[in-house]
Backbone as XML, in Angstrom:
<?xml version="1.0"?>
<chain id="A" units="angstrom">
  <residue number="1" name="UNK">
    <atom name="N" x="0.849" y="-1.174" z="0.000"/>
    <atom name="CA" x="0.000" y="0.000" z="0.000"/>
    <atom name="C" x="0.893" y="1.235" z="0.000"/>
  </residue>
  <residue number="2" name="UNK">
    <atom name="N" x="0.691" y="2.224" z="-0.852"/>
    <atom name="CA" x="1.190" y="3.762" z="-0.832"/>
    <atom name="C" x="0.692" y="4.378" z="-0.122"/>
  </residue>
  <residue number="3" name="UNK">
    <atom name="N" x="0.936" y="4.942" z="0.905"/>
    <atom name="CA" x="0.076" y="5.901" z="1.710"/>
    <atom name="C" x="1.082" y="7.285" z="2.192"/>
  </residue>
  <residue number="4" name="UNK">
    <atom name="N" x="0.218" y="8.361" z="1.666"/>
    <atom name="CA" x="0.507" y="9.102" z="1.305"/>
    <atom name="C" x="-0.363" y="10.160" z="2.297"/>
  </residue>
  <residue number="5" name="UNK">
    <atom name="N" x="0.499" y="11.270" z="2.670"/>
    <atom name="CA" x="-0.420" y="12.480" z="3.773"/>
    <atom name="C" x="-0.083" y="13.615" z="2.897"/>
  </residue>
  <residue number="6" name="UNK">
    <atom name="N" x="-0.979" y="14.927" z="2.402"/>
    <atom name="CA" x="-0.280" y="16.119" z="2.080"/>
    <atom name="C" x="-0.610" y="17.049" z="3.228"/>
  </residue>
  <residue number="7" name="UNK">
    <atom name="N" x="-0.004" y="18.407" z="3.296"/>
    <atom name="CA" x="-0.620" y="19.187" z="3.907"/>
    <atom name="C" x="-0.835" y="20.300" z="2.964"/>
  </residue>
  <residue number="8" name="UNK">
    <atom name="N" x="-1.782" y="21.131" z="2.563"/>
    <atom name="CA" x="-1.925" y="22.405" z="2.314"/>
    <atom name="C" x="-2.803" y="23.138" z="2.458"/>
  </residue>
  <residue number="9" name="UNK">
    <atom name="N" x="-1.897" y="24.686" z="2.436"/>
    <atom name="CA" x="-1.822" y="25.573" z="2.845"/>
    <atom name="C" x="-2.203" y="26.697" z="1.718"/>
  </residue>
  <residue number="10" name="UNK">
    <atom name="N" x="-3.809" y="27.008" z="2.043"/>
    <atom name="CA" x="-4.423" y="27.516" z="1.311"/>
    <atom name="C" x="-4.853" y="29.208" z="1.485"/>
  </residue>
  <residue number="11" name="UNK">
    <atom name="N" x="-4.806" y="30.077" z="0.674"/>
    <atom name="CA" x="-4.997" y="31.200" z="1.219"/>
    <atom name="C" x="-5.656" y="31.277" z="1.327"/>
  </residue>
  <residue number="12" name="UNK">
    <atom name="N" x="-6.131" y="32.829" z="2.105"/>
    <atom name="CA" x="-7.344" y="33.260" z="3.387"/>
    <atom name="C" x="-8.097" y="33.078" z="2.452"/>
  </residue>
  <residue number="13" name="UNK">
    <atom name="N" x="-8.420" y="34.099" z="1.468"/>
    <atom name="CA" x="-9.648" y="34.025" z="0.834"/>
    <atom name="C" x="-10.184" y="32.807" z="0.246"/>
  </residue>
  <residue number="14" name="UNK">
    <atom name="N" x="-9.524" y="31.741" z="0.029"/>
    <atom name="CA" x="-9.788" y="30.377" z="-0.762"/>
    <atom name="C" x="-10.034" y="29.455" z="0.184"/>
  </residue>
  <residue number="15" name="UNK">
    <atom name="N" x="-9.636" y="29.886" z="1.204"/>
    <atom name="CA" x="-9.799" y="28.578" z="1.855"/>
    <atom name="C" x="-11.539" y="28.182" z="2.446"/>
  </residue>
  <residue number="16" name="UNK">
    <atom name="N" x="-11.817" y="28.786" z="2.455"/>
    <atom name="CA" x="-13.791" y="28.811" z="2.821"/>
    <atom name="C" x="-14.487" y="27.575" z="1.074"/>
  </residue>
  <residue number="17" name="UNK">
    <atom name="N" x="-13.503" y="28.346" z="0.170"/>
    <atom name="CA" x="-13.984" y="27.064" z="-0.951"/>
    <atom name="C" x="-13.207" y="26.542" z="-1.140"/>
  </residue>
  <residue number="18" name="UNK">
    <atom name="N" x="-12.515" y="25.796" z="-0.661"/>
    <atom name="CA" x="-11.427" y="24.818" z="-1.046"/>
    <atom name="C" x="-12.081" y="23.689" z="-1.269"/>
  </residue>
  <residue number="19" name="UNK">
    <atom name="N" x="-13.035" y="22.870" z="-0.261"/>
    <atom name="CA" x="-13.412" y="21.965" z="-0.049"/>
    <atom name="C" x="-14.199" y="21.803" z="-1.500"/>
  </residue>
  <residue number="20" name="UNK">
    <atom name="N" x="-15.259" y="22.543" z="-2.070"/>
    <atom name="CA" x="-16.141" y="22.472" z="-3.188"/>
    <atom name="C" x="-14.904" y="22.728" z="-4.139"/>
  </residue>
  <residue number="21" name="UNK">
    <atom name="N" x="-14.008" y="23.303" z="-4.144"/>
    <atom name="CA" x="-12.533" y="23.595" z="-5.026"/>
    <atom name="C" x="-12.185" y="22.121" z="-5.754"/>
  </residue>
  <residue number="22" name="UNK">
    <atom name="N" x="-11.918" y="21.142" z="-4.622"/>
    <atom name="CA" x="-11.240" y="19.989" z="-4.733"/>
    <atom name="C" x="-12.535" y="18.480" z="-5.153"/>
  </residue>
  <residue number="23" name="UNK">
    <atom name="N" x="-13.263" y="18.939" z="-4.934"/>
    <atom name="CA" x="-14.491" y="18.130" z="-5.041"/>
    <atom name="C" x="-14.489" y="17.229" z="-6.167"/>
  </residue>
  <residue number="24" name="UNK">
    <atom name="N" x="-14.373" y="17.897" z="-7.730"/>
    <atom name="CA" x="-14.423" y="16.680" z="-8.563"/>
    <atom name="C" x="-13.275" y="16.223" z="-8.446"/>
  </residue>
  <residue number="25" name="UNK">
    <atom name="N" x="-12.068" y="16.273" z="-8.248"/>
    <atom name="CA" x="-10.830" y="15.837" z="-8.278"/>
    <atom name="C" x="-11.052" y="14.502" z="-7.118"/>
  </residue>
  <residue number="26" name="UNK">
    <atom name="N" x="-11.712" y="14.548" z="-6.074"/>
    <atom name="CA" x="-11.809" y="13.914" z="-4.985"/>
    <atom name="C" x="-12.692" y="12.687" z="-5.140"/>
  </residue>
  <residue number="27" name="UNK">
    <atom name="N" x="-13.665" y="13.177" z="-5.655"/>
    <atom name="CA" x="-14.962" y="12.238" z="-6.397"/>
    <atom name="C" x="-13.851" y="11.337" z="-7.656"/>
  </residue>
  <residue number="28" name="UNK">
    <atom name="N" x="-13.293" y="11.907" z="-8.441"/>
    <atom name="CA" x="-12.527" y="11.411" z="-9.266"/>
    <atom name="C" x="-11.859" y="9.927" z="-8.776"/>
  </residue>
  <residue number="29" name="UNK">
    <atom name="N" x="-10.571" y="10.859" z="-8.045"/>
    <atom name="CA" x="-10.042" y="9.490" z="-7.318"/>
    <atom name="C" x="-10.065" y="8.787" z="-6.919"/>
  </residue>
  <residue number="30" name="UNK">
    <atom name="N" x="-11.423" y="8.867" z="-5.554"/>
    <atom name="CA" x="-11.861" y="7.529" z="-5.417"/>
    <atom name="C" x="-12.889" y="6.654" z="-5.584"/>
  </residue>
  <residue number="31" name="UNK">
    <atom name="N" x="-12.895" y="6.787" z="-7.417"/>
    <atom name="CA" x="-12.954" y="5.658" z="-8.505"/>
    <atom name="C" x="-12.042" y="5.415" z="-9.480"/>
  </residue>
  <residue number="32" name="UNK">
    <atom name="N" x="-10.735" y="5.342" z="-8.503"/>
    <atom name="CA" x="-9.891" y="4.936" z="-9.664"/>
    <atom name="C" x="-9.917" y="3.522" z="-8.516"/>
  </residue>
  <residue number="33" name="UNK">
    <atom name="N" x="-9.793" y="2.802" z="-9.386"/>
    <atom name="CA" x="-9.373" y="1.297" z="-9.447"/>
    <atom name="C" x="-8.652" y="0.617" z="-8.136"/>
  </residue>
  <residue number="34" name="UNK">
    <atom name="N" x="-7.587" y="1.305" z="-8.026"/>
    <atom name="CA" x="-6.847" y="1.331" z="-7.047"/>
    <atom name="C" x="-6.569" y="2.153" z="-5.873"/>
  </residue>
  <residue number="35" name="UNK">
    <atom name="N" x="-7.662" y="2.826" z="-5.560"/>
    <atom name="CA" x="-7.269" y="4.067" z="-4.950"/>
    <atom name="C" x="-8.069" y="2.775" z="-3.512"/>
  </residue>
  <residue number="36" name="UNK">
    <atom name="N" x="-7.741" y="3.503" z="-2.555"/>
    <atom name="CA" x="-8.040" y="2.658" z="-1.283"/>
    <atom name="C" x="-9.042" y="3.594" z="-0.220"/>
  </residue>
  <residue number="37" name="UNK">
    <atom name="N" x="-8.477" y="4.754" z="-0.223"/>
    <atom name="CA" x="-9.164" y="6.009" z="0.715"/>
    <atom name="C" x="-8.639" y="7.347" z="0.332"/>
  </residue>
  <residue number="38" name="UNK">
    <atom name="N" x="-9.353" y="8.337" z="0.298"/>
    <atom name="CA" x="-8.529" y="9.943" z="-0.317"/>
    <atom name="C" x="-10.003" y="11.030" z="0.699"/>
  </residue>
  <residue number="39" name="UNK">
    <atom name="N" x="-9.166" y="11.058" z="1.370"/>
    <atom name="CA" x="-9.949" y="11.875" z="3.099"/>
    <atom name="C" x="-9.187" y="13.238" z="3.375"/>
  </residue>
  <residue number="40" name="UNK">
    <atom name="N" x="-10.092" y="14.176" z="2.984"/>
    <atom name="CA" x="-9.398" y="15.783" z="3.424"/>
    <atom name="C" x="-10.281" y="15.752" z="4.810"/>
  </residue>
  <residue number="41" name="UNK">
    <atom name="N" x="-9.175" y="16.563" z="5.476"/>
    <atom name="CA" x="-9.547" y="17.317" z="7.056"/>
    <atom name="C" x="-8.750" y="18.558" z="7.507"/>
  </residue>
  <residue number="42" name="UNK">
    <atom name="N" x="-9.497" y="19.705" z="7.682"/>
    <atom name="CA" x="-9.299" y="21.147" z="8.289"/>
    <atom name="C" x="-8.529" y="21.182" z="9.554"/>
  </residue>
  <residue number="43" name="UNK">
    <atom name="N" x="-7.400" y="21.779" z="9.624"/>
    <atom name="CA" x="-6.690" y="21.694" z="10.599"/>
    <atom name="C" x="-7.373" y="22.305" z="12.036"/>
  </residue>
  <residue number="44" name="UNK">
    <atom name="N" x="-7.465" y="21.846" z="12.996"/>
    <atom name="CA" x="-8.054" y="22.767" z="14.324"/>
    <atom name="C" x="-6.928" y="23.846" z="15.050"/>
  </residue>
  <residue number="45" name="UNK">
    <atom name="N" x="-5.469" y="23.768" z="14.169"/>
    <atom name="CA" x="-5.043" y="24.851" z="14.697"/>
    <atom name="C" x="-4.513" y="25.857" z="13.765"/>
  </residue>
  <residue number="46" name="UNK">
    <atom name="N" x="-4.597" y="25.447" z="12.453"/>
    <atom name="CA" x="-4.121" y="26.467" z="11.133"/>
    <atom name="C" x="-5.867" y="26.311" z="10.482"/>
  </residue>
  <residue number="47" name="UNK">
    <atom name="N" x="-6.324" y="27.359" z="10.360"/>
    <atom name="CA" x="-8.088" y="27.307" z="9.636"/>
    <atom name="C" x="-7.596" y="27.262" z="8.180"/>
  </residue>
  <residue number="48" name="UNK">
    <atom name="N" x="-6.646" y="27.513" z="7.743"/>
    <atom name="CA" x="-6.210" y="27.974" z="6.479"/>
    <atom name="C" x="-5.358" y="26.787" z="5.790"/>
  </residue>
  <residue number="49" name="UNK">
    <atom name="N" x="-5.641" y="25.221" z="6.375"/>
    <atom name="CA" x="-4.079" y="24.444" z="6.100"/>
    <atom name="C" x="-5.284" y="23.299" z="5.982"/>
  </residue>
  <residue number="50" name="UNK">
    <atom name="N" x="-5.458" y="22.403" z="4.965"/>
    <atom name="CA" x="-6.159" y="21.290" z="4.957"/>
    <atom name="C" x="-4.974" y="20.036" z="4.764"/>
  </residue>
  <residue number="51" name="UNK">
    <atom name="N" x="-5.771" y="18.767" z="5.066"/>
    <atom name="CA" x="-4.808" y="17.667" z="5.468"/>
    <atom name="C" x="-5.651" y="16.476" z="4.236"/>
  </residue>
  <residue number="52" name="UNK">
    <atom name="N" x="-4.525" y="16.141" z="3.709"/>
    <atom name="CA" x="-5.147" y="14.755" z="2.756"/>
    <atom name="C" x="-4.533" y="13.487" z="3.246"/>
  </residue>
  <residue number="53" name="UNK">
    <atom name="N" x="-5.669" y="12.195" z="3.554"/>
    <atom name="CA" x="-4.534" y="11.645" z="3.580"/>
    <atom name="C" x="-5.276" y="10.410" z="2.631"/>
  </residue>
  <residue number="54" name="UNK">
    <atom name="N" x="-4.700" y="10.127" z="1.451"/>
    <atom name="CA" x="-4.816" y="9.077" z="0.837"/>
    <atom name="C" x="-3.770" y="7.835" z="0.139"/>
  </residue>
  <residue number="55" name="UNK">
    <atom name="N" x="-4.509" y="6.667" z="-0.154"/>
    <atom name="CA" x="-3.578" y="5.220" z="-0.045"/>
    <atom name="C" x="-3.649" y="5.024" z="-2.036"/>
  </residue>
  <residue number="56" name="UNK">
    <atom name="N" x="-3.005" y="4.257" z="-1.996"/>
    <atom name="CA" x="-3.137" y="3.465" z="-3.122"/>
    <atom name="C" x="-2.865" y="2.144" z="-3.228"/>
  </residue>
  <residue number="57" name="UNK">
    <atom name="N" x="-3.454" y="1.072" z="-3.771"/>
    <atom name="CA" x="-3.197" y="0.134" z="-3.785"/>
    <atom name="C" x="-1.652" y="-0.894" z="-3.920"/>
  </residue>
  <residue number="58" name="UNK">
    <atom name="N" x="-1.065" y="0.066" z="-4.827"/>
    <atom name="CA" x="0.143" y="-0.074" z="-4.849"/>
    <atom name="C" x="1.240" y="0.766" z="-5.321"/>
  </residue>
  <residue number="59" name="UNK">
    <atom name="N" x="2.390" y="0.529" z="-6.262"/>
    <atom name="CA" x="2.939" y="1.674" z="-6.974"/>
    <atom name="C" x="2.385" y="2.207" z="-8.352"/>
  </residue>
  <residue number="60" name="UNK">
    <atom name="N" x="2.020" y="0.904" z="-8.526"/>
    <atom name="CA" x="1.144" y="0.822" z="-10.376"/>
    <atom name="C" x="0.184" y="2.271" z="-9.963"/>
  </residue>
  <residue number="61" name="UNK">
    <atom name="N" x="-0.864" y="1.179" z="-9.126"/>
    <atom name="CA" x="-2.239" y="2.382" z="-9.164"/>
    <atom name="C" x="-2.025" y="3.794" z="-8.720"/>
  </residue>
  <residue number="62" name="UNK">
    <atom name="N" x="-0.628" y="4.279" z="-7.880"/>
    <atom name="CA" x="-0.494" y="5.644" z="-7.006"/>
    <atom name="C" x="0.310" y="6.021" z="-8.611"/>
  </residue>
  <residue number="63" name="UNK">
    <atom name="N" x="0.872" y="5.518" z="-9.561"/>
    <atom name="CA" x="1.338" y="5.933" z="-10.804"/>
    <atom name="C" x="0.197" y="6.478" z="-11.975"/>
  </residue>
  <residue number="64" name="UNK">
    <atom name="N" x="-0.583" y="5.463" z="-11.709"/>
    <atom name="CA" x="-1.895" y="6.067" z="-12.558"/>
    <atom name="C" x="-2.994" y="7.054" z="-12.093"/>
  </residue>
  <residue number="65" name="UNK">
    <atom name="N" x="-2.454" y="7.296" z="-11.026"/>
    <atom name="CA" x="-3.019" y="8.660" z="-10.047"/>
    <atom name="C" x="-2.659" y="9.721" z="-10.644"/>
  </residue>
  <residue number="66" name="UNK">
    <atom name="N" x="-1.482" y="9.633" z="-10.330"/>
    <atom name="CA" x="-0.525" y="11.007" z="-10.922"/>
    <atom name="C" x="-0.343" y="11.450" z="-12.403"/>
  </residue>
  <residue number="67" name="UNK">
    <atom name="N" x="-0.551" y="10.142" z="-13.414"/>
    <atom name="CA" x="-0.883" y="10.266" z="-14.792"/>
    <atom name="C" x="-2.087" y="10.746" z="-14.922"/>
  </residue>
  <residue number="68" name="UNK">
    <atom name="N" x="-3.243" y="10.596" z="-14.122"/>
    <atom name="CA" x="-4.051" y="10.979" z="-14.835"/>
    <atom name="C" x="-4.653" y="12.028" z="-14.717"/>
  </residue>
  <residue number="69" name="UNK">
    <atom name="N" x="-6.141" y="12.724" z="-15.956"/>
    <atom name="CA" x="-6.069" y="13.594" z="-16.511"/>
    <atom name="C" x="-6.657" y="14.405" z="-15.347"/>
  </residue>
  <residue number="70" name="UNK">
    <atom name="N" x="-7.871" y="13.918" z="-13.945"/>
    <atom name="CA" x="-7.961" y="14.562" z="-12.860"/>
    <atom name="C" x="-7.156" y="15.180" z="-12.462"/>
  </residue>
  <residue number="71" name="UNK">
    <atom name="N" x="-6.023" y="14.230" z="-11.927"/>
    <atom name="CA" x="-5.051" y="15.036" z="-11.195"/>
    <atom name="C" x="-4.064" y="16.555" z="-11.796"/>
  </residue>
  <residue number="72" name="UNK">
    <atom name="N" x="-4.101" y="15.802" z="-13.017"/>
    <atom name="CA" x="-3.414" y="16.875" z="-13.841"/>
    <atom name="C" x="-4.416" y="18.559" z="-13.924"/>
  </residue>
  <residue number="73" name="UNK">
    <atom name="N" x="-5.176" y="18.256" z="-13.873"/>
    <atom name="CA" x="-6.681" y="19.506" z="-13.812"/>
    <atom name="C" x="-6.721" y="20.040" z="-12.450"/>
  </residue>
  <residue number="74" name="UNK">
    <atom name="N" x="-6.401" y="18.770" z="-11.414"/>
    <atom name="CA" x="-6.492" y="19.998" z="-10.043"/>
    <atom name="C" x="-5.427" y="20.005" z="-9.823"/>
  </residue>
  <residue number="75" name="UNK">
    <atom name="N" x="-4.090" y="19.879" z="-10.257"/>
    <atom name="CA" x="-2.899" y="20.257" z="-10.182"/>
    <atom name="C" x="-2.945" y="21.658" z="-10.474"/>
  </residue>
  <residue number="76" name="UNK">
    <atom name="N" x="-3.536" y="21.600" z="-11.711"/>
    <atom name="CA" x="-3.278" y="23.503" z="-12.296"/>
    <atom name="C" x="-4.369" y="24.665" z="-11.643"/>
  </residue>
  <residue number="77" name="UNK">
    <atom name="N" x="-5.167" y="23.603" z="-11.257"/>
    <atom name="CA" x="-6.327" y="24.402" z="-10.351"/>
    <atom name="C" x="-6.346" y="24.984" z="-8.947"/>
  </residue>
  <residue number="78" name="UNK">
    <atom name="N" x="-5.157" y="24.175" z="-8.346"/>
    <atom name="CA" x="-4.930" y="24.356" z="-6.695"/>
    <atom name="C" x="-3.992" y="25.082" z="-6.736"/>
  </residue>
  <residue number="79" name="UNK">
    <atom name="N" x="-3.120" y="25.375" z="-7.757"/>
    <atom name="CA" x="-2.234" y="25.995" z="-7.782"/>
    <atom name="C" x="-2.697" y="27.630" z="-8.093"/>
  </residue>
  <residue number="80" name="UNK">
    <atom name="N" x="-3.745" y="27.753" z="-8.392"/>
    <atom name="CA" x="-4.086" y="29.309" z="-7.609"/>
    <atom name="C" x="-4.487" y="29.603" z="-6.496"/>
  </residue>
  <residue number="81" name="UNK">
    <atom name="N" x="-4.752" y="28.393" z="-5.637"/>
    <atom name="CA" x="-5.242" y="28.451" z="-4.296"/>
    <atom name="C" x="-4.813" y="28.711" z="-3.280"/>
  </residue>
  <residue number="82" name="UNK">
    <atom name="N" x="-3.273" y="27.709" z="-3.685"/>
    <atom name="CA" x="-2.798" y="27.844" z="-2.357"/>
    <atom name="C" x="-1.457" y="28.618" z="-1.993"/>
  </residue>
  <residue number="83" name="UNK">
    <atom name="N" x="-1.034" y="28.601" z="-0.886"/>
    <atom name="CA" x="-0.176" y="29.950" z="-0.172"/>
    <atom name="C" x="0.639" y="29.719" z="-0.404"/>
  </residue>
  <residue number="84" name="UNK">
    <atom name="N" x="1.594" y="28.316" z="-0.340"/>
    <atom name="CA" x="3.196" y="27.776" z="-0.565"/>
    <atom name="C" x="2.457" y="26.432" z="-0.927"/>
  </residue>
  <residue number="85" name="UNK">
    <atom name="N" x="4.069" y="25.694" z="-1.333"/>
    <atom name="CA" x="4.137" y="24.594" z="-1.974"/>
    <atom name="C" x="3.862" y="23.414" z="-1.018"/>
  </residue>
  <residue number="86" name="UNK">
    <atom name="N" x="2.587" y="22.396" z="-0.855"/>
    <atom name="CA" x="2.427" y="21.896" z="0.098"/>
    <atom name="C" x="3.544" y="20.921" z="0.245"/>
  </residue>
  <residue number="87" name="UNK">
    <atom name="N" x="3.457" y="20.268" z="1.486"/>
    <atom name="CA" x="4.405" y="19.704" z="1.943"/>
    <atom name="C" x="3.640" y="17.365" z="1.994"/>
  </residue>
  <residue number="88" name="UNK">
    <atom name="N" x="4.493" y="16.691" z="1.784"/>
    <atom name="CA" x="3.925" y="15.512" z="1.781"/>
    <atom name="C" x="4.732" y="14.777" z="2.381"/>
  </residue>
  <residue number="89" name="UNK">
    <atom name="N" x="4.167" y="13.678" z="2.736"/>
    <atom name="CA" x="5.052" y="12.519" z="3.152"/>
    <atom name="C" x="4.126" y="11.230" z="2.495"/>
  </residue>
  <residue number="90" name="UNK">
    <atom name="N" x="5.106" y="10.249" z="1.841"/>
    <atom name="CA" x="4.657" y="9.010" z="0.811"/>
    <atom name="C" x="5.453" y="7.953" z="0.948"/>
  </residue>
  <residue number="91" name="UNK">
    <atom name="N" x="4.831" y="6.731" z="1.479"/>
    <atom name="CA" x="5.501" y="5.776" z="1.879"/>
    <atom name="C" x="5.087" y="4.386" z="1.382"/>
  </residue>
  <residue number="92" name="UNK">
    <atom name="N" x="5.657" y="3.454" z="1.472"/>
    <atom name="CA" x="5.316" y="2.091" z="0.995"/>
    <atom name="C" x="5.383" y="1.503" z="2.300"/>
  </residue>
  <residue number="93" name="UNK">
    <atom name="N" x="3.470" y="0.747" z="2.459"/>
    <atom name="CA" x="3.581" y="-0.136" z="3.392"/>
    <atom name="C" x="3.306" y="-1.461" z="2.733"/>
  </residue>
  <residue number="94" name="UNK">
    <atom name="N" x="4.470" y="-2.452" z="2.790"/>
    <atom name="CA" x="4.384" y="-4.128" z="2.525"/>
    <atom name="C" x="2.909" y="-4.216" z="3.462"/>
  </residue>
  <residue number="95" name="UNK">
    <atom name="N" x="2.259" y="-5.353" z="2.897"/>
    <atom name="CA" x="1.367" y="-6.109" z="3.726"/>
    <atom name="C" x="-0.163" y="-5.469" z="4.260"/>
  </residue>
  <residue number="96" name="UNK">
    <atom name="N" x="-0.201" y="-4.284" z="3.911"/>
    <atom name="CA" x="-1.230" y="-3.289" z="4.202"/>
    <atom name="C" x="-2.197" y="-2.977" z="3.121"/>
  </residue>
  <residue number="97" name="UNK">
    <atom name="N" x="-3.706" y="-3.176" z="3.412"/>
    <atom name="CA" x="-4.681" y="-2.917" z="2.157"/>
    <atom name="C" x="-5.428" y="-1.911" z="2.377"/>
  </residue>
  <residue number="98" name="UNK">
    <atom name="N" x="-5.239" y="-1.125" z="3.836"/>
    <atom name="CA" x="-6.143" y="0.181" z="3.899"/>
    <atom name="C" x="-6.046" y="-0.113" z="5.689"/>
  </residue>
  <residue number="99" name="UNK">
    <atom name="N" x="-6.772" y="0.660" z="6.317"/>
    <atom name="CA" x="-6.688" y="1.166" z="7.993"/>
    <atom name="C" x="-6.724" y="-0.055" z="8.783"/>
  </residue>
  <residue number="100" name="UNK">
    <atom name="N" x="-6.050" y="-0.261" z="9.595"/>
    <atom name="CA" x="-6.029" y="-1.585" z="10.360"/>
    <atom name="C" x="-6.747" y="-0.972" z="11.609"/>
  </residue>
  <residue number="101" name="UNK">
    <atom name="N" x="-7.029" y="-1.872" z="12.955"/>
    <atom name="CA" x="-7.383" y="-1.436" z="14.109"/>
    <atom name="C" x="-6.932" y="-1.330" z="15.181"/>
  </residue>
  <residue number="102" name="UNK">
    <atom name="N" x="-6.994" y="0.218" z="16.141"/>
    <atom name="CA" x="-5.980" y="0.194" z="16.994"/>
    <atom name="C" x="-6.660" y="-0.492" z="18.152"/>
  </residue>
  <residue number="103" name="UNK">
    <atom name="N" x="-5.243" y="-1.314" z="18.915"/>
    <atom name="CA" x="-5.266" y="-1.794" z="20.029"/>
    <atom name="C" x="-5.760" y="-1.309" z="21.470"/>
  </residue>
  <residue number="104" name="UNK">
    <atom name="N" x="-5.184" y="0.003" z="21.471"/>
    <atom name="CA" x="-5.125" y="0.527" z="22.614"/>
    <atom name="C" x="-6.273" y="0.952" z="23.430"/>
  </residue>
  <residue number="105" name="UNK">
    <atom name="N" x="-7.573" y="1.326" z="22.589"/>
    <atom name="CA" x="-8.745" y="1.740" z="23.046"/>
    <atom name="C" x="-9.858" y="1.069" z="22.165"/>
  </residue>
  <residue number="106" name="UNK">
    <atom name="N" x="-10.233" y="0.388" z="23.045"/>
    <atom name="CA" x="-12.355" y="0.562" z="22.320"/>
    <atom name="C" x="-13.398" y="0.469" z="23.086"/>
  </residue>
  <residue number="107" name="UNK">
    <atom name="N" x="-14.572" y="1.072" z="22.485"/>
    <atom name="CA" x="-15.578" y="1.688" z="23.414"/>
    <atom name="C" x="-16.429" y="0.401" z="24.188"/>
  </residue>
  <residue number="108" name="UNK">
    <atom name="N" x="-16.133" y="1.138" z="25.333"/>
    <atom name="CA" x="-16.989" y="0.551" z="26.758"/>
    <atom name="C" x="-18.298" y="1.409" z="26.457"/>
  </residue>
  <residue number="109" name="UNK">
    <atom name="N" x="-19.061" y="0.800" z="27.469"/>
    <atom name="CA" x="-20.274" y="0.955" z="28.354"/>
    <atom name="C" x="-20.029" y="2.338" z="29.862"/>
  </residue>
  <residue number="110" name="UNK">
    <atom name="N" x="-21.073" y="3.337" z="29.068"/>
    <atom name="CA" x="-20.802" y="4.147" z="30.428"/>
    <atom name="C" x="-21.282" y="4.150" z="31.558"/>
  </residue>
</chain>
């Protein structure tokens, strides 16, 4: 699995539509084939900084992400949006097909 986090950092005025901004691009991706999860979330301490974090099935399918003609459209599209060049982190997990479950907590009875 590719799993992949961005952060960006959208200016003041854009950032209220970012969300409807990114929308077909988002709808796009996850129906590509291989895509696993592609989840934006608003930072609670930057209002102006949204968080992506999406997987891909593997290297093939996170390759045909980036080829294709979506991405290429909100590539040129976000790029009036946002403030600086976002920042990412992209990794290869062996053995992983999407969110596993954490150990540490699950819900009781109050």
């Amino acid at each position: 699995m590719i799993f992949i986090t961005v952060k960006f950092t959208v200016r003041p005025e854009r950032s209220d539509e970012w969300l409807d901004l990114v929308d077909d691009f988002t709808r796009a991706t996850r129906e590509e084939p291989g895509n696993l999860f592609f989840e934006w979330s608003r930072s609670v301490d930057s209002p102006h900084q949204f968080v992506l974090v999406e997987a891909f099935r593997d290297g093939e399918a996170g390759a045909a992400h980036v080829e294709s003609a979506h991405f290429q459209a909100a590539m040129d599209t976000m790029s009036y949006a946002i403030a600086e060049i976002p920042q990412i982190v992209s990794t290869d997990i062996p053995g992983m097909d999407g969110w596993g479950r954490m150990g540490e907590v699950a819900p009781r009875e109050a």
